[in-house]
C-alpha positions in Angstrom: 7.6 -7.6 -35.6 4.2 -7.2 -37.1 1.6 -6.8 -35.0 -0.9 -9.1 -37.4 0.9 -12.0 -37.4 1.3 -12.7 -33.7 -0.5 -15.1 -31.7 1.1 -15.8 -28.3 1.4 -13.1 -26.4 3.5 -13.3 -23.1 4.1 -10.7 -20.4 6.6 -10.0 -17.9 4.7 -7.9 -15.5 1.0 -8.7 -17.1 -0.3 -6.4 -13.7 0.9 -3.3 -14.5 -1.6 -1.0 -15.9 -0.2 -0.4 -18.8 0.5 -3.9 -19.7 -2.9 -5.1 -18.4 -4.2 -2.9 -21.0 -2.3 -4.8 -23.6 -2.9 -8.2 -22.6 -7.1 -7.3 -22.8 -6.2 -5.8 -26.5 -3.9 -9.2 -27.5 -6.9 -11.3 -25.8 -9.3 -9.5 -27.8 -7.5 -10.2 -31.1 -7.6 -13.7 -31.0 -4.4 -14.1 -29.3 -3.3 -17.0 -26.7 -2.2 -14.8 -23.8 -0.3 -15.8 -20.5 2.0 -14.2 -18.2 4.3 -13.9 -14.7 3.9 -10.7 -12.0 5.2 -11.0 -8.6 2.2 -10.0 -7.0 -1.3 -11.2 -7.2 -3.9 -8.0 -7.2 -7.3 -7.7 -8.0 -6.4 -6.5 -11.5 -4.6 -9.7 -12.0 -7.4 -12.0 -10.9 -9.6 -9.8 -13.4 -7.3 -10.6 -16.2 -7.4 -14.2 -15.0 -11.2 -14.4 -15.1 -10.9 -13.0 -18.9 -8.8 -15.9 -19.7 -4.9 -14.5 -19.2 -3.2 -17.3 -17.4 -1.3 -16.2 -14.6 1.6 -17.6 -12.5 3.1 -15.6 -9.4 6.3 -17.7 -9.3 9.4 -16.7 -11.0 9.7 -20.2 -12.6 10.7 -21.1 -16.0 9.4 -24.2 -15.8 6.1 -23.1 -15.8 5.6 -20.8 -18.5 3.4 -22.8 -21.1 5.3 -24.5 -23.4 3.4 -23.0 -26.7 5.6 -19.0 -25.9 8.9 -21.9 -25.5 8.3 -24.0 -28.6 6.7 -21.4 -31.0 8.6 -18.6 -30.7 8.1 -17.1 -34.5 4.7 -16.3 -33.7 5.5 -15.3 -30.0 5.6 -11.7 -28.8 7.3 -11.2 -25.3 6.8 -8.0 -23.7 8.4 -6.6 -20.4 8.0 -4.1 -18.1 11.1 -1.4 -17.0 10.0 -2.2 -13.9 10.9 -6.4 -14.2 14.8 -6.2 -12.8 17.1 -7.8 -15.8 17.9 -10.4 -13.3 14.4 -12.0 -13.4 15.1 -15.5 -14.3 12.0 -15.8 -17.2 13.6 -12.5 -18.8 16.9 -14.4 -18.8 15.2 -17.4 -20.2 13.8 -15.6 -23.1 16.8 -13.6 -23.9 19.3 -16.8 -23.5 17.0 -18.7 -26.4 17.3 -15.6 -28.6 13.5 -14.1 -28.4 13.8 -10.7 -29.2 11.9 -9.2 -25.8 9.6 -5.8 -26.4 9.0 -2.9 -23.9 5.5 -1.5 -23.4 6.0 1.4 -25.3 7.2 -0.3 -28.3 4.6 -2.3 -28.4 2.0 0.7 -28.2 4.2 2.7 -31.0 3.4 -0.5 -32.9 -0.1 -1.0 -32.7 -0.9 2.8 -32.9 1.1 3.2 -36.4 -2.0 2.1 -38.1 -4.3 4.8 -36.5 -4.7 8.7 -36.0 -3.0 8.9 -32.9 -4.3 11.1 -29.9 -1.4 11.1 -27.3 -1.6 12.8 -23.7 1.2 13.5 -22.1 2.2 15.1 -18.6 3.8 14.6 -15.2 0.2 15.6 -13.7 -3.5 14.4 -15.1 -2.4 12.4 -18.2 -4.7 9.6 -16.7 -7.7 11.7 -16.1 -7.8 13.8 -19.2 -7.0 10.9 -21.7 -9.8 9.4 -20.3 -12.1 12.2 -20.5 -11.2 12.5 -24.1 -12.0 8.6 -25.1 -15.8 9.1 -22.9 -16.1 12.4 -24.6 -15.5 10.9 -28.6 -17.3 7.8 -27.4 -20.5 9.2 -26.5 -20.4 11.5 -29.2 -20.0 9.0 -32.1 -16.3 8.7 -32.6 -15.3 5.5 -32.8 -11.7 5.2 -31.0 -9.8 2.6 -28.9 -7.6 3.5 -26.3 -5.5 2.8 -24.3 -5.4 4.1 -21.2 -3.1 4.6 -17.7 -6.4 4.0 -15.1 -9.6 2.0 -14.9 -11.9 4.2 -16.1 -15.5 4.6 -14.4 -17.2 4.8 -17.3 -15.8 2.3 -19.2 -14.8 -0.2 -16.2 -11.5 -0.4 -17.8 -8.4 0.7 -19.1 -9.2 -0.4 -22.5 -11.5 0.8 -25.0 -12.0 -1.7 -27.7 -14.2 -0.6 -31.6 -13.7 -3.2 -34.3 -14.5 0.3 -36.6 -12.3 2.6 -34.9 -9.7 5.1 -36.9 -8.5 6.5 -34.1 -6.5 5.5 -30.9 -6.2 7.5 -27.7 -3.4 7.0 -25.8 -1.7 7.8 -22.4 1.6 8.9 -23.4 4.5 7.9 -20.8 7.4 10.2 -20.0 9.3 7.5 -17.6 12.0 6.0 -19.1 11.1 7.9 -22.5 8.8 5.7 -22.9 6.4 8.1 -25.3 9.1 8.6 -28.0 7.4 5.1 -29.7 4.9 7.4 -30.7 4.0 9.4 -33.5 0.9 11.5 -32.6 -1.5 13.4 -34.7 -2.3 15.4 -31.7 -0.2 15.3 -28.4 -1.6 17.3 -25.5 0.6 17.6 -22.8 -0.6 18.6 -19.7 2.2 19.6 -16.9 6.2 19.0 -17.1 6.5 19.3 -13.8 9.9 17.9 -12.4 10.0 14.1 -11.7 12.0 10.5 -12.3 15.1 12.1 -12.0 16.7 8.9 -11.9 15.8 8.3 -15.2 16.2 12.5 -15.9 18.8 13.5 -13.9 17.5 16.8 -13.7 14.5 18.9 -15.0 16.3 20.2 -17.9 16.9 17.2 -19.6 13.0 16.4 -19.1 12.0 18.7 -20.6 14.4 18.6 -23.5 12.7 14.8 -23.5 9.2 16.2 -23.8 10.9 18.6 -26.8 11.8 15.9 -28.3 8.3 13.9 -28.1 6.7 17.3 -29.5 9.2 17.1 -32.5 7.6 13.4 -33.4 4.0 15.0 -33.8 2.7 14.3 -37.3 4.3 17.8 -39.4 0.5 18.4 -39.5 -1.0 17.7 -36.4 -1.4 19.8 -33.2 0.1 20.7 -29.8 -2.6 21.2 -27.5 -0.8 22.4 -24.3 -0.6 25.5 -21.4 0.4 28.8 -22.3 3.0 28.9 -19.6 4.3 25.7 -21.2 5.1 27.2 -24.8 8.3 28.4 -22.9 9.8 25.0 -22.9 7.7 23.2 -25.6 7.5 24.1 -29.4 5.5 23.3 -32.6 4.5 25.2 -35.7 0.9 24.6 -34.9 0.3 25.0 -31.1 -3.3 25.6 -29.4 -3.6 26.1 -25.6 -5.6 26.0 -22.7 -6.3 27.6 -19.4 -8.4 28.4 -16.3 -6.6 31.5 -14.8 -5.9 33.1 -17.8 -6.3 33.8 -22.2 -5.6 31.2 -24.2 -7.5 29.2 -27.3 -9.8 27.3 -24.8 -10.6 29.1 -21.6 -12.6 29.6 -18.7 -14.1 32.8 -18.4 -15.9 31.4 -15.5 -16.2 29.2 -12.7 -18.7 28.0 -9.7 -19.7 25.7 -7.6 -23.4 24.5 -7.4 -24.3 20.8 -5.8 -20.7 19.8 -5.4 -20.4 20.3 -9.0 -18.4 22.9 -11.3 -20.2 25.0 -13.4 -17.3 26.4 -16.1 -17.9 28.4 -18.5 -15.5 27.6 -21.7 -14.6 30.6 -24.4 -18.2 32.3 -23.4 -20.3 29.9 -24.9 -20.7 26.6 -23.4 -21.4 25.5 -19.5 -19.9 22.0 -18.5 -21.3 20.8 -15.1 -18.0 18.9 -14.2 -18.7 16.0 -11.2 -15.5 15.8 -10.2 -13.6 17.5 -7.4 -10.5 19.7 -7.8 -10.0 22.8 -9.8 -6.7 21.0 -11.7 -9.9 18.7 -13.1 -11.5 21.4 -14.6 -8.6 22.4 -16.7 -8.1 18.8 -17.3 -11.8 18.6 -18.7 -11.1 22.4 -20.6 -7.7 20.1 -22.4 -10.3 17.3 -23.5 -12.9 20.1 -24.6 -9.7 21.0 -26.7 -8.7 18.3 -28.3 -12.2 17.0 -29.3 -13.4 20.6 -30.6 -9.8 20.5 -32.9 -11.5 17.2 -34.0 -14.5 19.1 -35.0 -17.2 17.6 -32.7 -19.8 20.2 -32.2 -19.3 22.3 -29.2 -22.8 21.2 -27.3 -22.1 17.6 -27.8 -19.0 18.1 -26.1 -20.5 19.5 -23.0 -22.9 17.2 -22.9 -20.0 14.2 -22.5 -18.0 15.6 -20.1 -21.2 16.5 -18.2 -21.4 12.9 -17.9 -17.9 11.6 -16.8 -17.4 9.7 -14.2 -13.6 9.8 -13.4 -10.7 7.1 -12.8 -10.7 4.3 -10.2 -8.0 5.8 -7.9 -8.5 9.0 -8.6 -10.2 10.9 -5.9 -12.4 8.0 -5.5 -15.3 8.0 -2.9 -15.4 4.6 -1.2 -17.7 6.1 1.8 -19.2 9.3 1.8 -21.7 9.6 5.0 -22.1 12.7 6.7 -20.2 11.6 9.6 -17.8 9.9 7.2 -15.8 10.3 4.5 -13.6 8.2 3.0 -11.5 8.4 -0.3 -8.5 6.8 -1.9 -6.4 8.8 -4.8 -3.4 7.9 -6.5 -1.6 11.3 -5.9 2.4 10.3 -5.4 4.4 13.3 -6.7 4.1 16.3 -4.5 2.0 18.4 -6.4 -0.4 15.8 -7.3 -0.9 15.3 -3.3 -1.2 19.1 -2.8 -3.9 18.7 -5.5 -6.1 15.7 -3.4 -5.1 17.2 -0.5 -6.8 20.8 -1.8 -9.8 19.4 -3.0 -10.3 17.5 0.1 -10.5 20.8 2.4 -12.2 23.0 -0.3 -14.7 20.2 -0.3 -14.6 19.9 3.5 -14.2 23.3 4.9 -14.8 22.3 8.7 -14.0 19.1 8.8 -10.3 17.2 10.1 -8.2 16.0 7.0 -6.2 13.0 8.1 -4.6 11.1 5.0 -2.8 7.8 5.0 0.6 8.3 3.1 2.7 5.8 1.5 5.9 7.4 -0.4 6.7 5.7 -3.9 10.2 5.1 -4.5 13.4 6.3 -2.5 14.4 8.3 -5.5 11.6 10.5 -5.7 11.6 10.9 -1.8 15.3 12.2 -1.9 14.5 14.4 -4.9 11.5 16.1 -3.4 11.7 15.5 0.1 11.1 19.1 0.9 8.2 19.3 -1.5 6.2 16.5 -0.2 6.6 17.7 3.5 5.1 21.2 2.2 2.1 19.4 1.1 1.5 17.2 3.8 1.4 19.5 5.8 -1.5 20.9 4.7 -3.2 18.0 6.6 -4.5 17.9 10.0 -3.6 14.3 10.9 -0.9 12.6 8.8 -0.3 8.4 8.9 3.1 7.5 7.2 3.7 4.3 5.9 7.4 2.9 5.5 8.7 3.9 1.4 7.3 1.6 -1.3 10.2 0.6 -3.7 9.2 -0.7 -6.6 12.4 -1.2 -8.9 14.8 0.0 -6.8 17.1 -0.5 -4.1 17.0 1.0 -0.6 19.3 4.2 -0.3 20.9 4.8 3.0 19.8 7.3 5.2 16.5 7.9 3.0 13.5 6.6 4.7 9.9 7.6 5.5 11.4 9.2 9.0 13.3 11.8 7.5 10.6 12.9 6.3 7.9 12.5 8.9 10.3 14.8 10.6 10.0 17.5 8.3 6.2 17.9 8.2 4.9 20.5 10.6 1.3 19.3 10.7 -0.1 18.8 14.5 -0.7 15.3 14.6 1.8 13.1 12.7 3.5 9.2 13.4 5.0 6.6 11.5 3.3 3.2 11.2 3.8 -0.5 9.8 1.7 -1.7 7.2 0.6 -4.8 9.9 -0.9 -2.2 12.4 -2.0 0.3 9.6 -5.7 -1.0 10.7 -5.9 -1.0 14.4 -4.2 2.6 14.0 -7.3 3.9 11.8 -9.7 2.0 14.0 -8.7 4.2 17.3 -7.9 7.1 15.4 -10.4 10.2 15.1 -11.3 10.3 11.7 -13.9 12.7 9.5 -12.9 12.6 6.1 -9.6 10.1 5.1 -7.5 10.2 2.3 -5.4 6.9 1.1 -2.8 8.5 -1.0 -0.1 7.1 -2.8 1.0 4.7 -6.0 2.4 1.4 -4.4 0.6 -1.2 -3.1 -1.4 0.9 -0.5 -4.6 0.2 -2.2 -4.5 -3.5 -1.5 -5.8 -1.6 1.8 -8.6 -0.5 0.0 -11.8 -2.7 0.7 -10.6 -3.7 4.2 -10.5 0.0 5.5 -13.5 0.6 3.3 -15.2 -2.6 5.7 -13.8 -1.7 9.0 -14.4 1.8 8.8 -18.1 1.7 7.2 -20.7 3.5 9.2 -22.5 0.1 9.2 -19.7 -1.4 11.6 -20.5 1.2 14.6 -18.6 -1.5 16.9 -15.6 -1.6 15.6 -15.1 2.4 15.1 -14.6 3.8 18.7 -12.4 6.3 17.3 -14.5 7.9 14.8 -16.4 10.7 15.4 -20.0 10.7 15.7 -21.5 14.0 15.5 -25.3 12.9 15.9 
């Protein structure tokens, strides 16, 4: 397939936000664009209002009749997540349309361009991110596609009709970043997780080996120094916050709500965003863009004015009285994270967080890790397992492992009550945590809980 001479584009799972990303770089070639997803979001009513056409039926019959009839110049691409039993994936297969994943489609578009890829179980989202804002502002010209709506970009797709190089959020589930063939692959954790694609944590990270080995026999490795243990390339650079390496922090504080760090003596990045893992995050990007050979001071000066990712420790109320922030942590580090910065931020306020497990697989494989971290909270809200692709497995649910967190306050609610239950609850700062559809909760809790709606709040502290 070359990418050039398509012009209908059709997804199976246009929502995703990967594949959202696609169908906005498709639209902005040119390209007739159209697609199914089972669920209508607010991402998918975005897409609509930039002229993707949308069906939430699995129908045949009404997929346009241009990706039916013209099929030479048709590209079908599919999610892992659409089951193979999806009657428009059937269709397309049974009329001999060769259908694309994702990631091949990314390998493909990013053949023609310098490649940047970030990879990592933890902070791929934030950090590829940071490093699109930071050549961005400093004259690079770059697309990129990335795995979160970025703040300062108000989407998950940077477009540059000059652009020579691509950043790109490189994803390890289902191997889905060996379609890529980066100049310069940062990899930021490999941390164990989708063991049902894995099996175990050795064969991960044999995967991620094997991604390193497709870096360009000249470009970099930009990883952690603890990392160069199971990851290996002839030209490796590394980064830290607790200890030496190529890019450092030899120094660290807190003034305003903001992180002052100090990177390899020289420059000071005022760093808006809470949680020490983001400040290594933000030393990676100072990495990768200084082995570009942006000046050092123009560097600071970008990430000094990052914004973050939508879902990513993001404030939705923030009242003295009131806190409220949603996050997309769903592996049990990345909740130990959130759950971190929300007390280092808070010191003397109650933590309650609203937690809806993503996947039965990962809940099996780490049950015991994600009860450590939740219990870290003061008040935790369960929600039932969110499953995504797969099937329920028996005797793996959401109380199993309510029962194994030792926080005070703890109980197990439906989805259809989750609202009453926060408006009677005693809440300071809230956390929404997880990668399902928990954030369709979003703007209502955001409503109902606002300082602006006193009546409805009788469970809320007031501390005036």
């Amino acid at each position: 397939m070359k990418i050039n001479d398509v012009n209908n584009v059709y997804f199976l799972g246009v929502g995703g936000i990967g594949m959202s990303a696609l169908a906005r770089y498709f639209l902005a070639q040119g390209c007739k664009v159209s697609g199914y997803d089972k669920t209508k979001t607010t991402l998918t009513e975005q897409l609509e209002k930039e002229g993707v056409e949308i069906h939430y039926d699995e129908n045949v019959d009404i997929i346009p009749t241009v990706f039916k009839s013209n099929t030479e110049n048709t590209l079908v691409i599919y999610t892992p997540a659409i089951p193979k039993n999806n009657k428009e994936f059937i269709f397309f297969q049974e009329q001999g349309v060769k259908l694309y994943k994702r990631s091949e489609v990314l390998g493909l578009i990013t053949e023609s361009y310098f490649t940047i890829a970030v990879a990592g179980t933890h902070g791929k989202t934030t950090t590829s991110s940071m490093v699109a804002h930071v050549l961005t502002v400093c004259g690079v010209d770059c697309i990129a596609f990335l795995g979160g709506i970025s703040l300062n970009f108000n989407s998950n797709l940077v477009l540059n009709n000059k652009a020579k190089i691509v950043v790109v959020e490189a994803d390890e589930f289902d191997r889905s970043f060996l379609t890529l063939s980066p100049n310069i692959a940062l990899v930021t954790s490999v941390d164990a997780d989708h063991l049902d694609i894995y099996g175990d944590h050795k064969e991960m990270c044999k995967t991620y080996q094997a991604f390193v080995n497709k870096i360009n026999e000249k470009g970099i490795l930009i990883t952690k120094p603890e990392l160069k243990k199971e990851l290996s390339f002839k030209t490796t650079k590394t980064y830290s916050i607790n200890q030496k390496a190529d890019y450092y922090a030899d120094s660290i504080s807190v003034d305003d709500g903001k992180y002052n760090v100090g990177i390899n003596n020289q420059q000071k990045v005022a760093l808006g965003l809470p949680g020490i893992h983001n400040v290594e995050n933000a030393i990676g990007a100072f990495a990768v863009a200084s082995e570009l050979g942006i000046d050092h001071s123009k560097i600071k000066e970008a990430l000094n004015s990052y914004r973050g990712v939508k879902r990513r420790f993001e404030y939705h109320i923030n009242e003295p009285n009131l806190v409220y922030i949603d996050d997309y942590a769903h592996h049990p580090e990345e909740l130990k994270f959130a759950i971190q910065s929300a007390k280092e931020l808070y010191p003397t306020k109650r933590i309650t967080a609203v937690f809806q497990p993503h996947l039965y697989t990962r809940t099996r494989d780490f049950i015991d890790e994600f009860a450590a971290s939740l219990s870290m909270l003061d008040e935790l809200i369960l929600l039932a397992i969110y499953p995504a692709r797969e099937l329920p497995i028996e005797g793996i649910n959401s109380q199993l492992l309510l029962d194994k967190v030792t926080c005070n306050k703890k109980r197990l609610v439906e989805k259809t009550e989750l609202i009453d239950n926060l408006l009677n609850s005693e809440i300071e700062v809230l956390l929404t945590l997880g990668a399902g559809d928990i954030d369709v909760f979003v703007s209502q809790i955001k409503e109902k809980l606002s300082p602006s709606q006193p009546s409805q709040r009788e469970g809320v502290i007031n501390t005036n």
